[in-house]
mmCIF file of the N, C-alpha and C atoms, coordinates in Angstrom:
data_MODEL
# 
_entry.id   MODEL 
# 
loop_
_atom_site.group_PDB 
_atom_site.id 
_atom_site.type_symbol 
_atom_site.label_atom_id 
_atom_site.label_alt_id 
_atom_site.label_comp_id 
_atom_site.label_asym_id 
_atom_site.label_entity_id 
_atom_site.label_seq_id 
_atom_site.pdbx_PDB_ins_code 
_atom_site.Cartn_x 
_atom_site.Cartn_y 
_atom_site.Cartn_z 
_atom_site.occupancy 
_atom_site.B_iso_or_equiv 
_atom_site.pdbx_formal_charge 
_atom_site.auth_seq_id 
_atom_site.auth_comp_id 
_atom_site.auth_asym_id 
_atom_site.auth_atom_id 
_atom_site.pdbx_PDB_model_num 
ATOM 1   N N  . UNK A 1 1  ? 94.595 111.844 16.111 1.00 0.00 ? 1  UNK A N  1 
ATOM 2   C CA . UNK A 1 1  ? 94.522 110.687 15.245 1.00 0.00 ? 1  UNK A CA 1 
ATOM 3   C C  . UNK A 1 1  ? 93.266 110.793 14.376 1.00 0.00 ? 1  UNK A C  1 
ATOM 4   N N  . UNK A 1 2  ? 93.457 110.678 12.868 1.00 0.00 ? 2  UNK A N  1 
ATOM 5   C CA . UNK A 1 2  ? 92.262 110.374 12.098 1.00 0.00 ? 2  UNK A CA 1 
ATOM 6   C C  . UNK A 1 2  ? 91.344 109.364 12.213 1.00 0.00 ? 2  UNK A C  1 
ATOM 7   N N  . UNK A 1 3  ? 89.913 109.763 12.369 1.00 0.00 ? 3  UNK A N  1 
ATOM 8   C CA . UNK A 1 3  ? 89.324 108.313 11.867 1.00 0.00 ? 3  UNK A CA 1 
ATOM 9   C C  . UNK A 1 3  ? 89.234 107.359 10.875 1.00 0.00 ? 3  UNK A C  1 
ATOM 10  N N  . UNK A 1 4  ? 89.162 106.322 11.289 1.00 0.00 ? 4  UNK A N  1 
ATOM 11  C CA . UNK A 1 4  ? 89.284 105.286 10.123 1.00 0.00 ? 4  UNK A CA 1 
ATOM 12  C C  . UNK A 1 4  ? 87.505 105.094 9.468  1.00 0.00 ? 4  UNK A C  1 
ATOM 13  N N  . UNK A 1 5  ? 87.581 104.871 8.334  1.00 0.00 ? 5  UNK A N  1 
ATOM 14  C CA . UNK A 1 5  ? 86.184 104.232 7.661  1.00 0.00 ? 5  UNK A CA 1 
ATOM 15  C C  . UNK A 1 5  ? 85.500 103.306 8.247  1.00 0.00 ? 5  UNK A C  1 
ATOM 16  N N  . UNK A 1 6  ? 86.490 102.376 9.444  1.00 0.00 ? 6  UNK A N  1 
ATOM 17  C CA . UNK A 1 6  ? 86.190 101.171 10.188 1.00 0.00 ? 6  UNK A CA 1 
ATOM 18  C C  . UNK A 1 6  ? 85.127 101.927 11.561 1.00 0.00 ? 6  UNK A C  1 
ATOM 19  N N  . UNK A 1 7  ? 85.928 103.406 11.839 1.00 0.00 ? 7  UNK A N  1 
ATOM 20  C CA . UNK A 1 7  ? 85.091 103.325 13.315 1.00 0.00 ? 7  UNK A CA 1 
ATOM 21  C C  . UNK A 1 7  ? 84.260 104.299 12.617 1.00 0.00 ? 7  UNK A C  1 
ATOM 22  N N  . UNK A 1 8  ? 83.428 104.675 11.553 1.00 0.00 ? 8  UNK A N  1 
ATOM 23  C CA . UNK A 1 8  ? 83.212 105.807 11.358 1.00 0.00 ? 8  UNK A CA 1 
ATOM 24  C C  . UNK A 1 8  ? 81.661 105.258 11.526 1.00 0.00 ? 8  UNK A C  1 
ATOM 25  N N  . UNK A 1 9  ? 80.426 104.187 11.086 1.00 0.00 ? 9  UNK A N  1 
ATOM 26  C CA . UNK A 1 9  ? 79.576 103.995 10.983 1.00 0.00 ? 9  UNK A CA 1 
ATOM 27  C C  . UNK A 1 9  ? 79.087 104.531 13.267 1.00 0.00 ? 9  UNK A C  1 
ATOM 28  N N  . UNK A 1 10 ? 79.590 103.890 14.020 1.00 0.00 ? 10 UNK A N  1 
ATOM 29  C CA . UNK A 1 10 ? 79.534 103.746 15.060 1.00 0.00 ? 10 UNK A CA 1 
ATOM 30  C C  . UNK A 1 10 ? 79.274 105.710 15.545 1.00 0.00 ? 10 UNK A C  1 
ATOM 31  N N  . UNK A 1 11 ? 80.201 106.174 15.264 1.00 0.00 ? 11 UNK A N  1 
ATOM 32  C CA . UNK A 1 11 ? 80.248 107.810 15.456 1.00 0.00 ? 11 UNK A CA 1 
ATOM 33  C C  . UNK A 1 11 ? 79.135 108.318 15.081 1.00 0.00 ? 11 UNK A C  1 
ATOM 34  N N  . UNK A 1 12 ? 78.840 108.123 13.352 1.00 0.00 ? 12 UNK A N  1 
ATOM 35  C CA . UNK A 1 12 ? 77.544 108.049 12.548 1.00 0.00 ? 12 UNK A CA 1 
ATOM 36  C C  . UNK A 1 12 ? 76.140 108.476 13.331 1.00 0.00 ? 12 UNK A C  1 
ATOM 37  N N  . UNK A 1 13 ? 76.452 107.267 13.733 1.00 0.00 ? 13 UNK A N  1 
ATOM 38  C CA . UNK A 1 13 ? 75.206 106.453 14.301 1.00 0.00 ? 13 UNK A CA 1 
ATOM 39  C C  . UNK A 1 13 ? 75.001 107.333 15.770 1.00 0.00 ? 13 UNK A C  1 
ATOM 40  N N  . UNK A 1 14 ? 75.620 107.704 16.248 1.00 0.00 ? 14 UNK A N  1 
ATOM 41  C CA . UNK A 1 14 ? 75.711 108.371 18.076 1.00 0.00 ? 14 UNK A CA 1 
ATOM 42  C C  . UNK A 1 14 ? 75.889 109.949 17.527 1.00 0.00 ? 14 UNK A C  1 
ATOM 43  N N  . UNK A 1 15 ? 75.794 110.475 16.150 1.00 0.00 ? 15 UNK A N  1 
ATOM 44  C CA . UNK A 1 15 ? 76.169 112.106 16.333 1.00 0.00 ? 15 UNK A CA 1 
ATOM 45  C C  . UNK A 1 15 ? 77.322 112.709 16.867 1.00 0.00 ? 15 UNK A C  1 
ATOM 46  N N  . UNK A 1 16 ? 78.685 111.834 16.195 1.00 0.00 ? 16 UNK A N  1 
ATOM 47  C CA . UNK A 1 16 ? 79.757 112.240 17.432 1.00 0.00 ? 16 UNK A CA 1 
ATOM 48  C C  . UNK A 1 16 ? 80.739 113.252 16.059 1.00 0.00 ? 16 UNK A C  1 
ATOM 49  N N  . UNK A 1 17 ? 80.972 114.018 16.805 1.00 0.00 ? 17 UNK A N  1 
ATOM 50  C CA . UNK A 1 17 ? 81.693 115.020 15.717 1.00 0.00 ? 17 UNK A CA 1 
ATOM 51  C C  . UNK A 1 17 ? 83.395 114.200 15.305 1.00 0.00 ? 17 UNK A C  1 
ATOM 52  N N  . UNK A 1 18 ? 84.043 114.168 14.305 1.00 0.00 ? 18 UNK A N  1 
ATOM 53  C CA . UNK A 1 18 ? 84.998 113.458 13.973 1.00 0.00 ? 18 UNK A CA 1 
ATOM 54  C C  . UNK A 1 18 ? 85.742 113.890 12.708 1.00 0.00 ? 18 UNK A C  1 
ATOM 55  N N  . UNK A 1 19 ? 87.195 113.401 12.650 1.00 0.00 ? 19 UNK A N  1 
ATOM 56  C CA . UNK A 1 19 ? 87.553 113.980 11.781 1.00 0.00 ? 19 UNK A CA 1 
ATOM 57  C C  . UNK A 1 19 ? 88.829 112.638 10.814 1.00 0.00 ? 19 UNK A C  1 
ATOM 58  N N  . UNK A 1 20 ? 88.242 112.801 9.930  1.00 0.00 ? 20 UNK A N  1 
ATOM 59  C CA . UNK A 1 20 ? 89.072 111.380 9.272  1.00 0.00 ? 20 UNK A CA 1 
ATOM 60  C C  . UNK A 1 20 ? 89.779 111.844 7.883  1.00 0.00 ? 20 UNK A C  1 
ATOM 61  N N  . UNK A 1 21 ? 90.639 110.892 7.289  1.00 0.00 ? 21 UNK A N  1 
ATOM 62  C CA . UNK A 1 21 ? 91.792 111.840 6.175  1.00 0.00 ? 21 UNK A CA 1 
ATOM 63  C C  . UNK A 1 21 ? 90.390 112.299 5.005  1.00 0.00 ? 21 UNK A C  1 
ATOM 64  N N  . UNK A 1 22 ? 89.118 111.530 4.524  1.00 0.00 ? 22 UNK A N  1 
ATOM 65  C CA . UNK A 1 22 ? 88.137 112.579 3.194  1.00 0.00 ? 22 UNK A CA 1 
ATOM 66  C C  . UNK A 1 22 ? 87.115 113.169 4.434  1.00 0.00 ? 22 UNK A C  1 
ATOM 67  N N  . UNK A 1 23 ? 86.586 112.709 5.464  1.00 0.00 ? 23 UNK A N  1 
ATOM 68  C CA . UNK A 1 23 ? 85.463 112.803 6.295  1.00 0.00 ? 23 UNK A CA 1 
ATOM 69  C C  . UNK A 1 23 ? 85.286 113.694 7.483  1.00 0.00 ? 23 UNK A C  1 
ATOM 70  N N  . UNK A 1 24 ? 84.962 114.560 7.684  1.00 0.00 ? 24 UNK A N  1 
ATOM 71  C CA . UNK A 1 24 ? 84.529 115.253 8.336  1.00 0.00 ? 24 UNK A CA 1 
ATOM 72  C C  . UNK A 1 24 ? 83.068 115.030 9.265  1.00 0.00 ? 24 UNK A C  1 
ATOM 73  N N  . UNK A 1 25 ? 82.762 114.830 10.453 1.00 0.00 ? 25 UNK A N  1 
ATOM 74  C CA . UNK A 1 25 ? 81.713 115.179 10.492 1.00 0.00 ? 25 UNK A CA 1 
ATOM 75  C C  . UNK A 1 25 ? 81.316 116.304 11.896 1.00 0.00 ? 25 UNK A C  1 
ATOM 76  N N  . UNK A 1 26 ? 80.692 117.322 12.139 1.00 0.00 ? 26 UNK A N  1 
ATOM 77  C CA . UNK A 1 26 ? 80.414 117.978 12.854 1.00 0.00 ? 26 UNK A CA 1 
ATOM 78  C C  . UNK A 1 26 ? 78.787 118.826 13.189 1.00 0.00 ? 26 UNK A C  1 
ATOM 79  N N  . UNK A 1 27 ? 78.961 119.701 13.879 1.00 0.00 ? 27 UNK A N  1 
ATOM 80  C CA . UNK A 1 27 ? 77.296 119.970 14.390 1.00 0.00 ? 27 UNK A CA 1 
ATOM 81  C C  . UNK A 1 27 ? 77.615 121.637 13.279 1.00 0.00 ? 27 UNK A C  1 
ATOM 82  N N  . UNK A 1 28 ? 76.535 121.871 12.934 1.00 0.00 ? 28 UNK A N  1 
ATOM 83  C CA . UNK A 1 28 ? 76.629 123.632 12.515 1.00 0.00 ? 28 UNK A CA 1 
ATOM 84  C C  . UNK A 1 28 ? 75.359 123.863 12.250 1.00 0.00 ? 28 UNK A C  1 
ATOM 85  N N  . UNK A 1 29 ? 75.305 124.909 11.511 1.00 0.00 ? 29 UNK A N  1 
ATOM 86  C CA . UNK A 1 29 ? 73.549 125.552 11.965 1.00 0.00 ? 29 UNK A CA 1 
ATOM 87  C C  . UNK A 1 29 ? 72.783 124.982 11.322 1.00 0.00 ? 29 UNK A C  1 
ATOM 88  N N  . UNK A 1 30 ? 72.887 123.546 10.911 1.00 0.00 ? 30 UNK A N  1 
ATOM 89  C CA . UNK A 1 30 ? 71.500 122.880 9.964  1.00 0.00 ? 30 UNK A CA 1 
ATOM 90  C C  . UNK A 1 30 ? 72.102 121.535 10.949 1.00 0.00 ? 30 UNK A C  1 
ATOM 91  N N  . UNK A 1 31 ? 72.087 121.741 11.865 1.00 0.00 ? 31 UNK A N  1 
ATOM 92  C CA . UNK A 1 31 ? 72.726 120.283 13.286 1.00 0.00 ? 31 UNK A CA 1 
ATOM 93  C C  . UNK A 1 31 ? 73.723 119.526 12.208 1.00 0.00 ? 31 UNK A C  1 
ATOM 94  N N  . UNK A 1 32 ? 74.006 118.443 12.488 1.00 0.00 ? 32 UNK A N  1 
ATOM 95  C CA . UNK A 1 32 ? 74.434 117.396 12.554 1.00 0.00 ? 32 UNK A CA 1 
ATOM 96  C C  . UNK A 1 32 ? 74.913 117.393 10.680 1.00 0.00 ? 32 UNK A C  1 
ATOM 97  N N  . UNK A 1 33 ? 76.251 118.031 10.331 1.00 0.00 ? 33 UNK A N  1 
ATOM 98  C CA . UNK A 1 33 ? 76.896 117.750 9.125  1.00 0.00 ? 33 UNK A CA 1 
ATOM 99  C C  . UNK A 1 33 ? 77.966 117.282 8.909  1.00 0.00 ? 33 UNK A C  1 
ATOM 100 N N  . UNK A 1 34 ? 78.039 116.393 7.743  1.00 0.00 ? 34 UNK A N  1 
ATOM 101 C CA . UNK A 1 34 ? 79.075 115.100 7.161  1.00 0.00 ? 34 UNK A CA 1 
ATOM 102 C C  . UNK A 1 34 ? 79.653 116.371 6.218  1.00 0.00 ? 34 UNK A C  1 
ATOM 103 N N  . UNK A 1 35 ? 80.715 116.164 5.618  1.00 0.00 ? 35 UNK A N  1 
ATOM 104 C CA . UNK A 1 35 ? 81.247 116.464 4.518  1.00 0.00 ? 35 UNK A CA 1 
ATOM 105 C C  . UNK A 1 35 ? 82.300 115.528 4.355  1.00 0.00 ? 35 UNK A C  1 
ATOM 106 N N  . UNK A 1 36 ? 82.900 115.512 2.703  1.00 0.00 ? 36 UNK A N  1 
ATOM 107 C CA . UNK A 1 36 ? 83.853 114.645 2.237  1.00 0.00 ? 36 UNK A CA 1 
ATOM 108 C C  . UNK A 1 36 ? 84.427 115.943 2.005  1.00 0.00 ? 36 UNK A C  1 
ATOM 109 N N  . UNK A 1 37 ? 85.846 116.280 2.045  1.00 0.00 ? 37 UNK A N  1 
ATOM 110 C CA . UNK A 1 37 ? 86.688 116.993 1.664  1.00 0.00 ? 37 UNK A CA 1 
ATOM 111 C C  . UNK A 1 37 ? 86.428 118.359 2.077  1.00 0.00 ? 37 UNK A C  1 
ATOM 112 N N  . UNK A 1 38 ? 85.581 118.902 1.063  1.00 0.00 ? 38 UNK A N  1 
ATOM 113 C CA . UNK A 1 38 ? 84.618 120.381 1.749  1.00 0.00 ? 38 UNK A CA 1 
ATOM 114 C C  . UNK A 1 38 ? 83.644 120.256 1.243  1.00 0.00 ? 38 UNK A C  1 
ATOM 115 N N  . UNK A 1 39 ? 83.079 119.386 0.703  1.00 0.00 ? 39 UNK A N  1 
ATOM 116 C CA . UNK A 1 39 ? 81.457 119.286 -0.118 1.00 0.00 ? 39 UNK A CA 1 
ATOM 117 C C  . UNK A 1 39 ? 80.432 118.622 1.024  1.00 0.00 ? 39 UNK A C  1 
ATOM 118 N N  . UNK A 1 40 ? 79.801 119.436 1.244  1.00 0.00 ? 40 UNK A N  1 
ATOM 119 C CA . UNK A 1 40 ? 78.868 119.015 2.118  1.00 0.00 ? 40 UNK A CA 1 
ATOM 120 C C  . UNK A 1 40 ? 78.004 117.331 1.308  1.00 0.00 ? 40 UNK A C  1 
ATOM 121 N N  . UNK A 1 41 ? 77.454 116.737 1.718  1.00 0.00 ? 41 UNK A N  1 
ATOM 122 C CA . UNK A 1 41 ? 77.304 115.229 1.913  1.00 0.00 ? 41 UNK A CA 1 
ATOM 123 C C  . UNK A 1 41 ? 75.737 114.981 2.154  1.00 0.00 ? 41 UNK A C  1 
ATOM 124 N N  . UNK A 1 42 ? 76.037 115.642 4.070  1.00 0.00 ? 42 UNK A N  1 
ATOM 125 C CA . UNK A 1 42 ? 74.706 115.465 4.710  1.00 0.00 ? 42 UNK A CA 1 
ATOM 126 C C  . UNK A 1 42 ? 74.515 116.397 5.946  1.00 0.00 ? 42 UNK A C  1 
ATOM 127 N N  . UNK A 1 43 ? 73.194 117.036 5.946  1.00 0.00 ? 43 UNK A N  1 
ATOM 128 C CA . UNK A 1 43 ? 72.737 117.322 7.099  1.00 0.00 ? 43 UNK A CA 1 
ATOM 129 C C  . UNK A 1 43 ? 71.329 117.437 7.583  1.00 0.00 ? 43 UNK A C  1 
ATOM 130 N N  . UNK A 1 44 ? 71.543 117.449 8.840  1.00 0.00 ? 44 UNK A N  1 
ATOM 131 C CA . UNK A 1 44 ? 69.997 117.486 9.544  1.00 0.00 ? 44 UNK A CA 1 
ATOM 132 C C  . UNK A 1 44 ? 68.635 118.065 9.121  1.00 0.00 ? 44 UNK A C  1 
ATOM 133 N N  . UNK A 1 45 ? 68.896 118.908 7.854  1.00 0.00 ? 45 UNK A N  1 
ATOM 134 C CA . UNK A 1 45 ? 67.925 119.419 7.298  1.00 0.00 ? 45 UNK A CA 1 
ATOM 135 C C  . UNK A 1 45 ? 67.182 118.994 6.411  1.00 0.00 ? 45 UNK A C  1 
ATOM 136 N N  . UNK A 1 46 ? 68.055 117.779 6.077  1.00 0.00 ? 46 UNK A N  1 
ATOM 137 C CA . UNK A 1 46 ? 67.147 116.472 5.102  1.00 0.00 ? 46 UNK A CA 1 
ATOM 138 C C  . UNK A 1 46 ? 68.236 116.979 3.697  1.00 0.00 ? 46 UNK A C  1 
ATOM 139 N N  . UNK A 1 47 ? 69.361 117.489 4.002  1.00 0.00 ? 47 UNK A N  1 
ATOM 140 C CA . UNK A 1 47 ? 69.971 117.923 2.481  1.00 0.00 ? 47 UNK A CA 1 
ATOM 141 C C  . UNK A 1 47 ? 70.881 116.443 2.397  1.00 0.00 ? 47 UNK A C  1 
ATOM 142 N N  . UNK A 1 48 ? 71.211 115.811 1.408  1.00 0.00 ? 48 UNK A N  1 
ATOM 143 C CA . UNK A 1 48 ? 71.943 114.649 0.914  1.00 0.00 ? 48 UNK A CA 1 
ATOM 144 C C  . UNK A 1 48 ? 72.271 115.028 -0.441 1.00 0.00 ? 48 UNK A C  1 
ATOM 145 N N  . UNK A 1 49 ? 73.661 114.551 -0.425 1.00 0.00 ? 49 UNK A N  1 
ATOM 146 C CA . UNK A 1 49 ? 74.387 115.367 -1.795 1.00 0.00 ? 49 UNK A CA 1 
ATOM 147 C C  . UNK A 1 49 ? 74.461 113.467 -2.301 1.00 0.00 ? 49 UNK A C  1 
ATOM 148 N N  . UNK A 1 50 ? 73.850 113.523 -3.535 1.00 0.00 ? 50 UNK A N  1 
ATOM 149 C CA . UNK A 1 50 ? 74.416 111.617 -3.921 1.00 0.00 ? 50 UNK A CA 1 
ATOM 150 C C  . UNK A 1 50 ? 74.984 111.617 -4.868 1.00 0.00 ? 50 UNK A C  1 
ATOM 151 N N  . UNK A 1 51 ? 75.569 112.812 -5.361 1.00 0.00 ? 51 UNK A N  1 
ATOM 152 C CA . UNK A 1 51 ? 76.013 112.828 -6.638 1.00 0.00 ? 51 UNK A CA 1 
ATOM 153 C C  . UNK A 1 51 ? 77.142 111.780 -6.915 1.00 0.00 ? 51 UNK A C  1 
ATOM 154 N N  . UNK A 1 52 ? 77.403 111.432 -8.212 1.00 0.00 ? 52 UNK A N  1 
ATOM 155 C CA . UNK A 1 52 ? 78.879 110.544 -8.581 1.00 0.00 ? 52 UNK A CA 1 
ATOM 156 C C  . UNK A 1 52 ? 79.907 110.982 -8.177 1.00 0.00 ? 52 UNK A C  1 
ATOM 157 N N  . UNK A 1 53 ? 80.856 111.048 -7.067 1.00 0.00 ? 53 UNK A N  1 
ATOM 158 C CA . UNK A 1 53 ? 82.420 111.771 -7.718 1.00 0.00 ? 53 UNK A CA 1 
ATOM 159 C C  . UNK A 1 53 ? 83.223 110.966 -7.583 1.00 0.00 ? 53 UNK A C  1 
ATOM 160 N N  . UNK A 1 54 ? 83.734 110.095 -6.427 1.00 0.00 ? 54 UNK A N  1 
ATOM 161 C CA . UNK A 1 54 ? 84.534 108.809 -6.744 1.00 0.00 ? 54 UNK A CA 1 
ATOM 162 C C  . UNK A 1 54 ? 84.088 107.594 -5.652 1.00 0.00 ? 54 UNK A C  1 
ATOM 163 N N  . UNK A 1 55 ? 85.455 106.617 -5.783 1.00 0.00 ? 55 UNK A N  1 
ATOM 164 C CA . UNK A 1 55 ? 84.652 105.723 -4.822 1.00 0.00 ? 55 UNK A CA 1 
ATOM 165 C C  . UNK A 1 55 ? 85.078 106.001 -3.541 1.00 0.00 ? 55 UNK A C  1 
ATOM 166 N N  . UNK A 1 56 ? 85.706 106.772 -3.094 1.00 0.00 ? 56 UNK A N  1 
ATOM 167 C CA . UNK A 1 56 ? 85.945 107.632 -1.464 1.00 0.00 ? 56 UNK A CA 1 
ATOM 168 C C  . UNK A 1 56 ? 84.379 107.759 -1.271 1.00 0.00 ? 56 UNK A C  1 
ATOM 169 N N  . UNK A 1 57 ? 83.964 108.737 -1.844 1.00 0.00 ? 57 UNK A N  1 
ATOM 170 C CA . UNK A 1 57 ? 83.199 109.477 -1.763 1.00 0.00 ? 57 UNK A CA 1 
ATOM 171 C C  . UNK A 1 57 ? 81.757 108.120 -2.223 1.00 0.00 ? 57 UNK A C  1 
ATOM 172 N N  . UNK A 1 58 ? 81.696 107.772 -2.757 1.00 0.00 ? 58 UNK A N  1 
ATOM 173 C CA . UNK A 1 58 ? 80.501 106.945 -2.540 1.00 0.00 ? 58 UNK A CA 1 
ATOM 174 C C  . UNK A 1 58 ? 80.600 105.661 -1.719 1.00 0.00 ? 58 UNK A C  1 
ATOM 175 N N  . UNK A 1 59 ? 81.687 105.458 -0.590 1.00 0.00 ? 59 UNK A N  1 
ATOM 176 C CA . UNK A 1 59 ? 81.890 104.475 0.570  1.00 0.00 ? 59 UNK A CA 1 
ATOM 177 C C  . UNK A 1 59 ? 81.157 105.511 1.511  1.00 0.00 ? 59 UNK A C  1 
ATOM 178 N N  . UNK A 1 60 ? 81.550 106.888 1.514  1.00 0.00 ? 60 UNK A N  1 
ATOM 179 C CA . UNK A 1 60 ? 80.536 107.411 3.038  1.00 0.00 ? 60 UNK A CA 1 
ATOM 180 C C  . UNK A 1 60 ? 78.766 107.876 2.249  1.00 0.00 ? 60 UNK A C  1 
ATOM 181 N N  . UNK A 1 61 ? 78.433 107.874 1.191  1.00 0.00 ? 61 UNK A N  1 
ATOM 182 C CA . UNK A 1 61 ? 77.304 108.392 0.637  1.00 0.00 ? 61 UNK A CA 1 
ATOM 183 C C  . UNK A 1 61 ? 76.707 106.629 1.066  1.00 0.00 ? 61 UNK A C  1 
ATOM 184 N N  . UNK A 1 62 ? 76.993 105.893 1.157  1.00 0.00 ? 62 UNK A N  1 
ATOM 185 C CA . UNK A 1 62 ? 76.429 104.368 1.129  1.00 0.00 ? 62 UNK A CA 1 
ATOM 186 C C  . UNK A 1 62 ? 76.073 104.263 2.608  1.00 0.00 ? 62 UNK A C  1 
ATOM 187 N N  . UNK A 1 63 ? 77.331 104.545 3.229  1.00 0.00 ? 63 UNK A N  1 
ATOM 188 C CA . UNK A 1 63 ? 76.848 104.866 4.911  1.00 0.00 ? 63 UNK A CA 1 
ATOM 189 C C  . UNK A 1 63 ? 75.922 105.674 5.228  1.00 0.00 ? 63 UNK A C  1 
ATOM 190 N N  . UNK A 1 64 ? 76.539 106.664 4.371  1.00 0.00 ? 64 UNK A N  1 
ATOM 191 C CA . UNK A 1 64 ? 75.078 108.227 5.329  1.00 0.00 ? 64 UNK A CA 1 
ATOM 192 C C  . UNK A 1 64 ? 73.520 107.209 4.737  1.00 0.00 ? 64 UNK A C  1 
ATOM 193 N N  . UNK A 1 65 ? 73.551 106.625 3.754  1.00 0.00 ? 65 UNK A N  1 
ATOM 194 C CA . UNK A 1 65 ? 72.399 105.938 3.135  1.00 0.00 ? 65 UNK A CA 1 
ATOM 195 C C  . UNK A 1 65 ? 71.197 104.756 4.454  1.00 0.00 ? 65 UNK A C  1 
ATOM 196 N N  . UNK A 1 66 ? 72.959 104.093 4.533  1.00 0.00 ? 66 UNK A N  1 
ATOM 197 C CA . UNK A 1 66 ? 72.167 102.762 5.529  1.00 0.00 ? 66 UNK A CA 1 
ATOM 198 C C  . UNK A 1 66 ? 72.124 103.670 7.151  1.00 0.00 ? 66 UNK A C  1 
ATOM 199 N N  . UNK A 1 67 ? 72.670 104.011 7.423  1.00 0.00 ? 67 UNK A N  1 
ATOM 200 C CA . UNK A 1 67 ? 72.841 104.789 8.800  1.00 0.00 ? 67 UNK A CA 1 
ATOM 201 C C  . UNK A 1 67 ? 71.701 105.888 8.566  1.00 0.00 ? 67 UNK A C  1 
ATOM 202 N N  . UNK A 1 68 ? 71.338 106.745 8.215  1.00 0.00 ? 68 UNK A N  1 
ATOM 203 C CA . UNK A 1 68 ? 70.235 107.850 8.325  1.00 0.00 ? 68 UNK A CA 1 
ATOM 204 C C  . UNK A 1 68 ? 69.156 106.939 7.299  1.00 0.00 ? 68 UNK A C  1 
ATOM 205 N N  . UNK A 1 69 ? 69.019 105.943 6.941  1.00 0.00 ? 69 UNK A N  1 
ATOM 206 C CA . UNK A 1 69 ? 67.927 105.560 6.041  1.00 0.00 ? 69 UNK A CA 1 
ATOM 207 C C  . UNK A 1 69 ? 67.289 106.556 5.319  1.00 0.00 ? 69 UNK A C  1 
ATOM 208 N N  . UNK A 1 70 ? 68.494 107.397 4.619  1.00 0.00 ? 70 UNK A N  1 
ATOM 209 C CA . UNK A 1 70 ? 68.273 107.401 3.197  1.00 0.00 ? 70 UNK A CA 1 
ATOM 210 C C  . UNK A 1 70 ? 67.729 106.969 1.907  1.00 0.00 ? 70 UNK A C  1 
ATOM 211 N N  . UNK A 1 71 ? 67.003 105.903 1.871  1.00 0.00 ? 71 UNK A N  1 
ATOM 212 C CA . UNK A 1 71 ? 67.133 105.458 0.734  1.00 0.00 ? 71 UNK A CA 1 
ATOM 213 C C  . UNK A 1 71 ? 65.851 105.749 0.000  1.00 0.00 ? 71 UNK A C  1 
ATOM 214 N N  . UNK A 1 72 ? 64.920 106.869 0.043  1.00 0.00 ? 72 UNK A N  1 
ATOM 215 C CA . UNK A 1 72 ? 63.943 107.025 -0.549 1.00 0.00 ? 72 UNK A CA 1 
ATOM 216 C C  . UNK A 1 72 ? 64.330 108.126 -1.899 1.00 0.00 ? 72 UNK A C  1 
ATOM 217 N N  . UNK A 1 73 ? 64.664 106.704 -2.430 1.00 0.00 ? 73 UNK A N  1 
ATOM 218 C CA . UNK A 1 73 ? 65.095 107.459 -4.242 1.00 0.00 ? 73 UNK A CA 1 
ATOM 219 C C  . UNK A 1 73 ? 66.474 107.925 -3.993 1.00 0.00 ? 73 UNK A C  1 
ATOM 220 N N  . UNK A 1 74 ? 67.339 107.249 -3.075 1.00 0.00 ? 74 UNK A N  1 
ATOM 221 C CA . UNK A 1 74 ? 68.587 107.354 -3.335 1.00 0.00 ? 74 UNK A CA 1 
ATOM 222 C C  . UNK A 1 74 ? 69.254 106.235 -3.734 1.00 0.00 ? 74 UNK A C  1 
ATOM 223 N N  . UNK A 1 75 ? 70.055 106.022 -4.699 1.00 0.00 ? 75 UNK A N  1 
ATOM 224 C CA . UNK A 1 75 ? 70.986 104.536 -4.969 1.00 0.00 ? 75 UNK A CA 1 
ATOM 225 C C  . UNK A 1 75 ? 72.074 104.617 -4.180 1.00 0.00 ? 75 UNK A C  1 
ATOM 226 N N  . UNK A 1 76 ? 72.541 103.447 -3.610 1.00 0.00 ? 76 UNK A N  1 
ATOM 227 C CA . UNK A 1 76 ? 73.756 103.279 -3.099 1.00 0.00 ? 76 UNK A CA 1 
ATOM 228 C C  . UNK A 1 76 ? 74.308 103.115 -4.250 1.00 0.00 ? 76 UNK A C  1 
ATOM 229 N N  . UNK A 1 77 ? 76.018 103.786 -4.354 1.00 0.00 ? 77 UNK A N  1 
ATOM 230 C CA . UNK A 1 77 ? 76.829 103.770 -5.435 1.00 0.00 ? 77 UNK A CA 1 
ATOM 231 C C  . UNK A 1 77 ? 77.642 102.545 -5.316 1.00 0.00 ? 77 UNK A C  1 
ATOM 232 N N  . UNK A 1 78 ? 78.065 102.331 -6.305 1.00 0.00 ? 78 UNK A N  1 
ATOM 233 C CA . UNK A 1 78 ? 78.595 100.947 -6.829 1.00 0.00 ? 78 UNK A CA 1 
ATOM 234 C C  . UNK A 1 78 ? 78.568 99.427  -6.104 1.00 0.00 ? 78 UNK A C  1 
ATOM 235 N N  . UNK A 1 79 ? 77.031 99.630  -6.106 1.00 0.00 ? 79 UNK A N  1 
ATOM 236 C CA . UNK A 1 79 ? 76.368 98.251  -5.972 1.00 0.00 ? 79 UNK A CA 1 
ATOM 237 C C  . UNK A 1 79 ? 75.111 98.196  -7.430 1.00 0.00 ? 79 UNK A C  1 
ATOM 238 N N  . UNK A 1 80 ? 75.189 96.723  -7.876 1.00 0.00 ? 80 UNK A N  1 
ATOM 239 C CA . UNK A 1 80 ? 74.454 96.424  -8.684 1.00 0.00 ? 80 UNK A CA 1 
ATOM 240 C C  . UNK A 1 80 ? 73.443 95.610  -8.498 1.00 0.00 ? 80 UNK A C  1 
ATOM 241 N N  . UNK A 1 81 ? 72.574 95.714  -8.879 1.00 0.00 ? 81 UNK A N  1 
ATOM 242 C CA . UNK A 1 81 ? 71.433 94.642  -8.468 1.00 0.00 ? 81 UNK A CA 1 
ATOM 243 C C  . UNK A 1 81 ? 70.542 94.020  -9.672 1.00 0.00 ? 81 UNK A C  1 
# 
């Protein structure tokens, strides 16, 4: 069974390897990596991909954001302030 976007913060958060219909996340040689589709995202090495590509993809860039506290000079995507 895929994960849902619903249980995905919780996994996130505990390092649990998972696999959902854009989301990926698993351990490999930079620990602990997210990817959306095959584009790496995030990993343990301090790499964070924030680029624009859609709003799939900037619902888990917003998570990896609030969950790894990201946010030094990263924007969460499509929020306005």
């Amino acid at each position: 069974m895929k994960t849902t976007y619903k249980d995905m913060p919780n996994l996130l958060v505990n390092r649990v390897e998972f696999a959902g219909n854009s989301v990926t996340a698993m351990y490999g040689v930079n620990g602990y990596s997210v990817y959306s589709y095959s584009t790496l995202i995030y990993d343990d090495s301090g790499y964070f991909n924030n680029e624009s590509y859609s709003s799939t993809r900037s619902t888990i860039q917003n998570m990896l954001i609030d969950i790894f506290e990201l946010n030094n000079g990263n924007k969460r995507r499509g929020v306005t302030k």
